[in-house]
C-alpha positions in Angstrom: 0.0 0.0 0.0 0.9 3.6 -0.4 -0.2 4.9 2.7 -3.5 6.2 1.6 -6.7 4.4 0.9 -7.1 2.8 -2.9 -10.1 3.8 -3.8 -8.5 8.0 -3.2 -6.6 8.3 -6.5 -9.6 7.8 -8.8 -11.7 10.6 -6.5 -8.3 12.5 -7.3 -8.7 11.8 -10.9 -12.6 12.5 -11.3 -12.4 16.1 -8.8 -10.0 16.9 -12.0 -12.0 15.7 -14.6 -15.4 17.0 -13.3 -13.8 20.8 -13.1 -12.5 20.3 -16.9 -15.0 18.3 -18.1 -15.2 14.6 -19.8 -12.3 12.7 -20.0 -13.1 12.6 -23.8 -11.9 16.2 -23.7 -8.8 15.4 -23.1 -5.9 13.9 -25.2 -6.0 9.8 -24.2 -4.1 8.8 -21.3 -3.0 5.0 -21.1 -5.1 3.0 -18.0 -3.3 0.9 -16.7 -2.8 -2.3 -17.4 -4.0 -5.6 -14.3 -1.7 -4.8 -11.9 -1.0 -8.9 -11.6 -0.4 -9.4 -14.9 2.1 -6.7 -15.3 3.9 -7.6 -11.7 3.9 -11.2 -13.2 5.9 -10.1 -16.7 8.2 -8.1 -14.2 9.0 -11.1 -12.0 9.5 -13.0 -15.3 12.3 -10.6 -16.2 14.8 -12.4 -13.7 13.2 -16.0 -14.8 16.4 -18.7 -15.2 14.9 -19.9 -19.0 16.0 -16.6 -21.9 13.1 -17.4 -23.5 10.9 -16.6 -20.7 12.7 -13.2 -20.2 12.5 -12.7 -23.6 8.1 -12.9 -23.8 8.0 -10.9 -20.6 10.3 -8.4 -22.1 8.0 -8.3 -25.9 5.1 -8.4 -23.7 5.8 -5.2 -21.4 7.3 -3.7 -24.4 3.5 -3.9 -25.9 1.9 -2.4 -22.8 4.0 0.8 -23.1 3.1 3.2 -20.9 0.7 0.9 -19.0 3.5 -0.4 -17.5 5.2 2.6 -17.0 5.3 2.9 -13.1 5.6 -0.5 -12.5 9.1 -0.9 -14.5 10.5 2.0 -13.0 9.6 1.1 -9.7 11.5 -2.2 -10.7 14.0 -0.6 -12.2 14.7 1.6 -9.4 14.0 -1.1 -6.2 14.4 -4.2 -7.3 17.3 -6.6 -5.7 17.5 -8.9 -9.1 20.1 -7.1 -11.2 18.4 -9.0 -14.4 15.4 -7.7 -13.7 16.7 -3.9 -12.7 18.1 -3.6 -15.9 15.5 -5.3 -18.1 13.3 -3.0 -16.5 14.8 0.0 -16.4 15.8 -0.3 -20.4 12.2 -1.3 -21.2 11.4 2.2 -19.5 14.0 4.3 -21.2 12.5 2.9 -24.5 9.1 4.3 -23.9 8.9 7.2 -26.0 8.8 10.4 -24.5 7.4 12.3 -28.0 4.0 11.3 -29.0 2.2 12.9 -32.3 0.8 16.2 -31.9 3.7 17.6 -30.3 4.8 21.0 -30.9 8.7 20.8 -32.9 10.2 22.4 -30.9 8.9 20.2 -27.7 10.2 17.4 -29.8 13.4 18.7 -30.7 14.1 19.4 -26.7 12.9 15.8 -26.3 15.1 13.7 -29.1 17.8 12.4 -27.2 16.5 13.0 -23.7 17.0 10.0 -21.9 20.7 9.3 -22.8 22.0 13.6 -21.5 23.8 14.1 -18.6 21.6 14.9 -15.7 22.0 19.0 -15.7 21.2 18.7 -20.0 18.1 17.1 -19.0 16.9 19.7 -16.4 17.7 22.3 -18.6 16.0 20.9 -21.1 12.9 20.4 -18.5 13.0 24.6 -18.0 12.9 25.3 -21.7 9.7 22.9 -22.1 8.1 25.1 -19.4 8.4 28.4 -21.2 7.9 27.2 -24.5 5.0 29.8 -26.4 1.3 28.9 -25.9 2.2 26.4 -23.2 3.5 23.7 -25.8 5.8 22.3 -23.5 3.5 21.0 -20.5 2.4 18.0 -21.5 5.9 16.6 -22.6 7.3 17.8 -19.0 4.6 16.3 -17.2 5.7 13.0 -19.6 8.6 13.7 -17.4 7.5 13.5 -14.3 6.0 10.0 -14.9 9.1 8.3 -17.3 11.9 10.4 -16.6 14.7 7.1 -15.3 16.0 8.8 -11.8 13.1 10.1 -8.9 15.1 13.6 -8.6 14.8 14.2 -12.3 11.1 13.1 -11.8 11.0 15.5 -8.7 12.5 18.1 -10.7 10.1 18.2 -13.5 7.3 17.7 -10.8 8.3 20.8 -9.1 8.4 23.2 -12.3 4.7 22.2 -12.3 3.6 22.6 -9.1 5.0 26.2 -9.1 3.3 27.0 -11.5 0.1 27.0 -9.2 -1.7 30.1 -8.3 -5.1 30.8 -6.5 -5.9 33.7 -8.8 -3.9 32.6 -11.9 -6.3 32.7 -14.6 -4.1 30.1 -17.0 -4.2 27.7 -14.3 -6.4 25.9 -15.5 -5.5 25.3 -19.4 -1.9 24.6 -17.6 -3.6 22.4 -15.1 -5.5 19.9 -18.2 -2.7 19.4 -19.9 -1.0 18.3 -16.9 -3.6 15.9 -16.5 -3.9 14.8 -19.9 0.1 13.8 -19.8 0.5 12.5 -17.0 -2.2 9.9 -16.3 -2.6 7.6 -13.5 0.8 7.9 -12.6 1.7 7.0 -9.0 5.4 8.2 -9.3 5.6 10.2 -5.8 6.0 13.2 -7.5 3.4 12.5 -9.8 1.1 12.1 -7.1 2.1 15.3 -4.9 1.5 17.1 -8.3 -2.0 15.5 -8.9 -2.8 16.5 -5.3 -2.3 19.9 -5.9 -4.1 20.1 -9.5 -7.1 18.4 -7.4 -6.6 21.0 -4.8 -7.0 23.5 -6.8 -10.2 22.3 -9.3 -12.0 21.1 -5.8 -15.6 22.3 -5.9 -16.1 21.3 -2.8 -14.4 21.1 0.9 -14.5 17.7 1.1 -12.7 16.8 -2.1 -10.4 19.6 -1.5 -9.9 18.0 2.1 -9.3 14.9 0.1 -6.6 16.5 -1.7 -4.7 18.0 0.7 -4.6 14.5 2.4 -3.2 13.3 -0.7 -0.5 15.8 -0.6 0.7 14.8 2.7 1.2 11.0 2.0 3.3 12.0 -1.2 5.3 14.1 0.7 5.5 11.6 2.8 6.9 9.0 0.3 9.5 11.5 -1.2 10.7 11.8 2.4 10.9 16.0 2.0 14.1 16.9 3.8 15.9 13.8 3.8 17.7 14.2 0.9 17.7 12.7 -2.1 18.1 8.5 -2.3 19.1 8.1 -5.8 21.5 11.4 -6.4 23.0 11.2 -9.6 26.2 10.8 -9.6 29.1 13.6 -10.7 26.9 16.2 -10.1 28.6 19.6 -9.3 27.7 21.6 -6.5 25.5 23.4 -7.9 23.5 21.1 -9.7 23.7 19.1 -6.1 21.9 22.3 -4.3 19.3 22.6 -7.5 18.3 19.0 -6.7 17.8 19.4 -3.0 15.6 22.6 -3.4 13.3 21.0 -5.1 12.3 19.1 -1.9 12.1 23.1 -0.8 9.3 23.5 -3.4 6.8 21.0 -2.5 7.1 21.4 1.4 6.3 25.1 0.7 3.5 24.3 -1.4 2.6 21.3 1.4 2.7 24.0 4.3 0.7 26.5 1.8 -2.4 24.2 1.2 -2.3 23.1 5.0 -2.2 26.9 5.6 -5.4 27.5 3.3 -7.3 24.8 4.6 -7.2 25.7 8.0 -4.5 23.0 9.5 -2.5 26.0 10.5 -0.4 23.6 13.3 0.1 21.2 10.8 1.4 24.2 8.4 3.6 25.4 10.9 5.6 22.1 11.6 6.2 22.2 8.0 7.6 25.3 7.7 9.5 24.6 11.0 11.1 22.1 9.3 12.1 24.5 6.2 13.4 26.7 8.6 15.6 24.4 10.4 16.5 23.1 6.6 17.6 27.3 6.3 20.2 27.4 9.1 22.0 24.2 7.3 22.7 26.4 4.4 25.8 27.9 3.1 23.9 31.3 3.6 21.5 30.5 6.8 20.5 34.4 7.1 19.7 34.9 3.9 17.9 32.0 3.3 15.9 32.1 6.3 14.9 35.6 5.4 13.4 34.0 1.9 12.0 31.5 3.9 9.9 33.9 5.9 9.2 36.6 3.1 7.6 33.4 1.3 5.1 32.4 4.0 4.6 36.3 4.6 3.3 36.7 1.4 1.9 32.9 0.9 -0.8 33.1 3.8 1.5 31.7 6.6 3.0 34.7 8.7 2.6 32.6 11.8 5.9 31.0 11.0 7.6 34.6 12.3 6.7 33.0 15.6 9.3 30.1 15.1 12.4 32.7 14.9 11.4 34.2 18.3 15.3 33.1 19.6 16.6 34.6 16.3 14.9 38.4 16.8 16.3 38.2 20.1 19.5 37.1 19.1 22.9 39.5 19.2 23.7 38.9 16.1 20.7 39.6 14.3 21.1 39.7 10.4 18.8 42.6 8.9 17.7 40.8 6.3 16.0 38.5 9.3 14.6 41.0 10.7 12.7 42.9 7.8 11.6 39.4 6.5 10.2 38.8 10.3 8.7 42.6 10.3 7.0 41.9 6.8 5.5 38.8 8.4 3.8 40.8 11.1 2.5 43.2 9.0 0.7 41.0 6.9 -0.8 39.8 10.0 -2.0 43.4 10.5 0.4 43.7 13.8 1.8 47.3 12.8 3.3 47.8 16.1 5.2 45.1 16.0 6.2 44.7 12.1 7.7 48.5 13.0 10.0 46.9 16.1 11.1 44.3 13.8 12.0 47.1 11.4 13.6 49.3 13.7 15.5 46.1 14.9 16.6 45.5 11.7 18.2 49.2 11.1 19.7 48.7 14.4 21.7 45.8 13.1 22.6 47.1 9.4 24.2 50.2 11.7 26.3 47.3 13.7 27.4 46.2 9.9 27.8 49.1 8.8 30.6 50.0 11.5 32.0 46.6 11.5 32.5 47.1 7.6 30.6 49.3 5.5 27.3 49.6 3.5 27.7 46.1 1.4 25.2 44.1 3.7 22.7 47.6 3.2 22.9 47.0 -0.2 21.8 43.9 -0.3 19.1 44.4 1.9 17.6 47.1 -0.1 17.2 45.0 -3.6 16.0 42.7 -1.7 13.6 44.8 0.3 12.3 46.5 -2.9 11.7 42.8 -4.7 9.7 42.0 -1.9 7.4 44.6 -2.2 8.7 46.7 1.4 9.4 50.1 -1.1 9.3 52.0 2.2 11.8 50.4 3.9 13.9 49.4 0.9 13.7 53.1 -0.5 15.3 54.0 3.7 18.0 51.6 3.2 19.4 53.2 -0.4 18.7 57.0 0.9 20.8 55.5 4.3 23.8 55.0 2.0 23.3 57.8 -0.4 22.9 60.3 2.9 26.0 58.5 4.1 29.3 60.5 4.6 31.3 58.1 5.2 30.0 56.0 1.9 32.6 55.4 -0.7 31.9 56.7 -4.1 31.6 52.9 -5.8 28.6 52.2 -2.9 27.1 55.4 -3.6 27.4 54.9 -7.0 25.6 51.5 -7.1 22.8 52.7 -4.8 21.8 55.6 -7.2 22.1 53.2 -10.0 20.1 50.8 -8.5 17.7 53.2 -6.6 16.2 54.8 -10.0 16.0 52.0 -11.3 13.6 51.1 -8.8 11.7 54.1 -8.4 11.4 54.5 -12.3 10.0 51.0 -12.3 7.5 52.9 -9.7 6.8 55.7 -12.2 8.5 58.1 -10.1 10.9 59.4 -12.8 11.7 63.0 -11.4 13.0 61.2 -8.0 14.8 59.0 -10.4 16.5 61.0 -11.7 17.4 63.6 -8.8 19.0 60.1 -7.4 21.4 60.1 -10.1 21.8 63.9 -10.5 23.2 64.0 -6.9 26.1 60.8 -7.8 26.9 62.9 -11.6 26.7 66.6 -10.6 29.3 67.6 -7.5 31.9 65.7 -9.5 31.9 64.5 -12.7 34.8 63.6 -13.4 35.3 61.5 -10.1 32.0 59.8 -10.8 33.2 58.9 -14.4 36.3 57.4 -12.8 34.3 55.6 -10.4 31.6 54.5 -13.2 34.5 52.9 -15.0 35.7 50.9 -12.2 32.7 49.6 -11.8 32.5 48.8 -15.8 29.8 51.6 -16.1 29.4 53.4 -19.0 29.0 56.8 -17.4 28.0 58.0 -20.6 24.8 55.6 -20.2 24.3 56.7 -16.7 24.1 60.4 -17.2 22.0 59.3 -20.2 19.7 57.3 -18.3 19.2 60.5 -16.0 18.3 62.4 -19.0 15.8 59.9 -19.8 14.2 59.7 -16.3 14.0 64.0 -16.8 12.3 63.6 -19.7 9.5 61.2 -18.6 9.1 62.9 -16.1 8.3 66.3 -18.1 4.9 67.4 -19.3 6.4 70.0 -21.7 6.0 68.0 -25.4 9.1 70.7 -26.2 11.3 70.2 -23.1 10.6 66.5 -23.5 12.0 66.3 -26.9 15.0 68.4 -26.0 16.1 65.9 -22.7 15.4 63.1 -25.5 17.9 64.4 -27.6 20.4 65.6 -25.1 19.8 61.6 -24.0 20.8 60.5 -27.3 23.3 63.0 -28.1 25.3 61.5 -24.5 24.6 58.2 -25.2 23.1 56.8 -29.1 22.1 53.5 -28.0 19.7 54.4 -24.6 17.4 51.8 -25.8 14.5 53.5 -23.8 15.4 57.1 -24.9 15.1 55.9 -28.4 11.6 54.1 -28.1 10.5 57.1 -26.4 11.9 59.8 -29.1 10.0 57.7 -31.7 7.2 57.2 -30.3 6.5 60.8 -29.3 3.3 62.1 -30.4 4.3 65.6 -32.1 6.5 63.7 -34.2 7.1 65.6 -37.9 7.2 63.0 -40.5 10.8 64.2 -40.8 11.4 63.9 -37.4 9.8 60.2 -37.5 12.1 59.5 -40.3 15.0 60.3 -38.4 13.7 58.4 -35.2 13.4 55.8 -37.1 17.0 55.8 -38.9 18.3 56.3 -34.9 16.9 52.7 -34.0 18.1 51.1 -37.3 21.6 52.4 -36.7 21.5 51.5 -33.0 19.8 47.9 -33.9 22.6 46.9 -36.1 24.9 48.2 -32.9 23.9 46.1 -31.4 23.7 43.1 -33.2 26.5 43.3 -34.0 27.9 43.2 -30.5 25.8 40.4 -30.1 28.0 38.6 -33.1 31.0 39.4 -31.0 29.3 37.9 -27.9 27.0 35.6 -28.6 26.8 33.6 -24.9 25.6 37.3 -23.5 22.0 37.9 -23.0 21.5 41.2 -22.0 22.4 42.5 -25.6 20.0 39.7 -27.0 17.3 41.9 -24.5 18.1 44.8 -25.7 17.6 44.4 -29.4 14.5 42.9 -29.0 12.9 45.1 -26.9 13.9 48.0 -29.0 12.4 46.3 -32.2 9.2 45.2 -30.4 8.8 48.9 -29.4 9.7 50.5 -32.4 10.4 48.6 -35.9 12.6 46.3 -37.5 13.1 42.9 -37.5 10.5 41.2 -35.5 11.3 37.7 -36.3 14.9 38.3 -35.3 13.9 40.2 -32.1 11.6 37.7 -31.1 13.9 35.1 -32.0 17.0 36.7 -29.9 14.6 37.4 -27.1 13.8 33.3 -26.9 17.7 33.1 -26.9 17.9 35.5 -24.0 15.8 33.0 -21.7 17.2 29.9 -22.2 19.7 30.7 -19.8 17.4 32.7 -17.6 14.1 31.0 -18.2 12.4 33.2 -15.3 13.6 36.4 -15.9 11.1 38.7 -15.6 12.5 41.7 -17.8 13.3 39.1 -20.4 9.7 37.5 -19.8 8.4 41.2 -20.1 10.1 41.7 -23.4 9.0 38.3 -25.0 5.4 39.5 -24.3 5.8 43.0 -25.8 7.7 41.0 -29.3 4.5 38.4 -29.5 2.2 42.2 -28.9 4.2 43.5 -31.8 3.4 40.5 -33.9 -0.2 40.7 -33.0 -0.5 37.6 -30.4 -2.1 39.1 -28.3 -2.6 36.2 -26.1 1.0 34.6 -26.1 1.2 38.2 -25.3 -0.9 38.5 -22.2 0.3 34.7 -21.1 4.0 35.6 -20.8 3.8 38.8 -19.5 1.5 37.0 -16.7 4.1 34.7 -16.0 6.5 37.8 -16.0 3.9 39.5 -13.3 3.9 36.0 -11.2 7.5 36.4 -10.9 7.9 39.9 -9.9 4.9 40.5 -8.4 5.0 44.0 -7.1 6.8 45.2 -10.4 4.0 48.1 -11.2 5.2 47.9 -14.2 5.1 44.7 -14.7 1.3 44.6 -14.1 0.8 47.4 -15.9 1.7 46.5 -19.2 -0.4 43.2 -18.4 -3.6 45.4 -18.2 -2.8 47.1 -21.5 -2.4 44.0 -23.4 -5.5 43.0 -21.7 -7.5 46.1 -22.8 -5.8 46.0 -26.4 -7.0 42.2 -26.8 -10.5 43.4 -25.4 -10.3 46.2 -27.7 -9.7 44.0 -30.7 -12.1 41.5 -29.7 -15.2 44.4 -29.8 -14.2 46.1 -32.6 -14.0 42.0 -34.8 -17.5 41.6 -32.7 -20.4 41.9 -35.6 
């Protein structure tokens, strides 16, 4: 037994079904085959007579993936070598591409089975982000056939993060799932079906059910234990990848405890991530993610289990503001502004041990989180700073209007970098270079921040041009100068000759480093705002997230490329995925509602 009762997985399996309709609506998953009869070919694997292990072998060969589970479980447990290997090259001969899948899916999928480990995951995050969610149902093929249980896990987890409450695309993401994977009762598998029941459950019962369900695969994977069948010659980071993903699904476990009102048995799960924290090469940092995630995932209880920390004299800051974001989401104001205070208290103890690097850190991280208050303190605490050298100061102006330009607060933008650029210029282009700035692309950046700022059409146009005069290829200062509204058709002309010339600037530096992404970014969000080559910019922008297949600016620029082609909804579906990412990016969300209101737009105006 599995530790659950038998008759659970097919309420699992109908809870899905019911919310997504018949199971004819769904591309054909293989039942399985009599559990006897296929435990009976297995034994037959290790028989003494060839010709028996030969049938069995023919005869599990025809049941495909009917037998899937069974021959990996074989393959992965059983003490006769014969049958080990019989079974575990029967399962690496199942096919992983069926027809209908999208080329490039397949094309990530030829080969799969015989790439080192870390080629495999990769190729697992490329299936995920692949346009109009192509790649699902091959990755949840994945979960249930790929030959090790981490690489299972891995795929599994993908999915499962996938989840939101108030995701819209859930769904569509959740029936593929469930078309692919089956009856599947890989552990992974079944922690994933627990959560896609979860979240169709139309009623408290089934979602009761589910949660249950989630437990006892947890459970089997034995979160926290490590990982029983670690590839081998991993390097250490591939070695930390694999034992985060036991990170995801107790997160996710201590989540749907959380929301179903088990809040002790959500707690001892996140005490158990906690303690997992402290074991890490960065315990303070980690920890702090480990709180900001139940803060803003429905479990700010788990501040209570670093009591002994906040009390602590050695307090990290980062702690501390992760532990005062906790209690303000539990609408404790009083004591989320003690933890704060707590925490400045401990970045000034840093800060005379050894200057304003920890502060630094604090406030990305801060601002990421969504605290703008308190990050915004921590960059105006080194920028105030006296005793800051000019390479901190530098970097927290730099990254400061960044941030409040992603806020839309573009005259405090760029008053952050006036006061780095003005009192000395030519110390700050000194210090800009050591810190392989281009300070002609700072102070053109500033100009930029000036001029969306200004309501003047004319003064706008003339910090545009002063921009581009400091610096041709500010991206942004470009899209803006073309896109003004007064434009002359001269003076669109010209705008548009500017982007050509700074495209093929660009590309070609791209030619001269092609492993760089940034410049891959850059060309096609400057097309995809402007003109040009939109197959190439869409194609470089694919490029740019293969090696980043999260990144949220990169996500953001894929969606405006797919906008500029007139896919509208690839549009709106990355640039979600962009907004689940970074979720308090404003800007993030609101270039979501405008492709929104452009698709509803289109959709009226093609109504009859």
């Amino acid at each position: 037994m599995n530790g659950m009762p038998s008759w659970l997985p097919a309420i699992l399996t109908g809870v899905i079904l019911s919310e997504f309709g018949s199971a004819g609506d769904l591309r054909a998953a293989p039942s399985a085959a009599p559990a006897a009869e296929v435990e009976a070919l297995i034994t037959d694997l290790g028989d003494p007579d060839y010709a028996v292990r030969e049938t069995a072998s023919g005869k599990l060969a025809a049941l495909g993936m009917k037998a899937a589970d069974a021959l990996l479980t074989a393959a992965e447990t059983s003490p006769d070598l014969e049958v080990a290997l019989r079974a575990r090259w029967l399962a690496e001969s199942l096919p992983l591409v069926v027809e209908g899948d999208a080329e490039e899916a397949a094309r990530l999928l030829q080969g799969f089975a015989g790439r080192r480990f870390a080629d495999r995951v990769t190729a697992m995050h490329r299936l995920l982000r692949l346009d109009d969610d192509a790649g699902i149902e091959p990755l949840a093929r994945i979960v249930q056939l790929e030959r090790t249980a981490a690489g299972s896990r891995i795929a599994a987890a993908l999915l499962v993060r996938e989840w939101q409450p108030d995701d819209p695309h859930w769904p569509r993401v959740a029936r593929r799932i469930v078309a692919s994977l089956g009856t599947s009762r890989r552990p992974a598998a079944r922690f994933l079906q627990a959560v896609i029941a979860y979240s169709t459950a139309a009623t408290a019962a089934t979602a009761a059910a589910a949660v249950d369900e989630a437990v006892a695969a947890a459970a089997t994977m034995a979160l926290g234990q490590g990982e029983a069948d670690e590839p081998v010659g991993l390097s250490e980071g591939e070695a930390v990848g694999i034992s985060r993903t036991g990170r995801i699904f107790r997160r996710h476990l201590a989540w749907l405890l959380a929301r179903s009102g088990r809040l002790e048995e959500a707690l001892a799960e996140a005490r158990g991530i906690i303690q997992a924290a402290g074991e890490e090469a960065d315990p303070d940092e980690q920890l702090a993610a480990e709180l900001e995630w139940f803060a803003s995932h429905g479990l700010p209880e788990a501040v209570d289990l670093v009591a002994d920390k906040l009390a602590g004299p050695d307090l990290s800051p980062l702690v501390a503001y992760a532990a005062a974001l906790a209690w303000q989401n539990r609408n404790e104001p009083d004591a989320a502004a003690r933890a704060a205070a707590l925490a400045d208290a401990a970045e000034q103890r840093l800060d005379e041990a050894g200057g304003l690097t920890e502060r630094l850190t604090t406030a990305m991280l801060l601002t990421r989180w969504g605290a703008r208050e308190w990050g915004l303190r921590e960059y105006r605490k080194i920028l105030d700073d006296p005793e800051a050298n000019p390479s901190q100061r530098a970097l927290a102006a730099i990254l400061c209007s960044e941030f409040l330009h992603e806020q839309r607060q573009d005259a405090d933008a760029a008053a952050v970098l006036a006061s780095i650029l003005e009192p000395d210029a030519a110390v700050m282009e000194r210090v800009l270079t050591q810190l392989e700035r281009d300070p002609r692309a700072v102070r053109s950046r500033m100009l930029f921040f000036q001029a969306s700022a200004e309501a003047d059409p004319a003064a706008r146009r003339r910090l545009l041009e002063e921009s581009l005069q400091t610096y041709a290829k500010d991206v942004d200062a470009l899209i803006a100068l073309y896109r003004l509204a007064d434009n002359t058709p001269a003076q669109q002309a010209e705008a548009a000759a500017r982007v050509a010339r700074a495209a093929a600037g660009i590309e070609a530096e791209i030619a001269a480093l092609p492993w760089e992404s940034s410049g891959k970014n850059e060309y096609a969000w400057l097309v995809a705002n402007t003109e040009g080559d939109l197959v190439k910019a869409t194609r470089f922008s694919r490029q740019s997230l293969e090696e980043s297949f999260n990144n949220a600016s990169y996500l953001d620029t894929l969606a405006h490329c797919h906008a500029a082609a007139g896919n509208l909804e690839r549009a709106i579906r990355t640039q979600w995925i962009a907004v689940k990412t970074e979720p308090h990016s404003l800007l993030l969300r609101l270039n979501y509602e405008r492709f929104l209101a452009r698709a509803a737009a289109t959709a009226a105006d093609s109504a009859p």
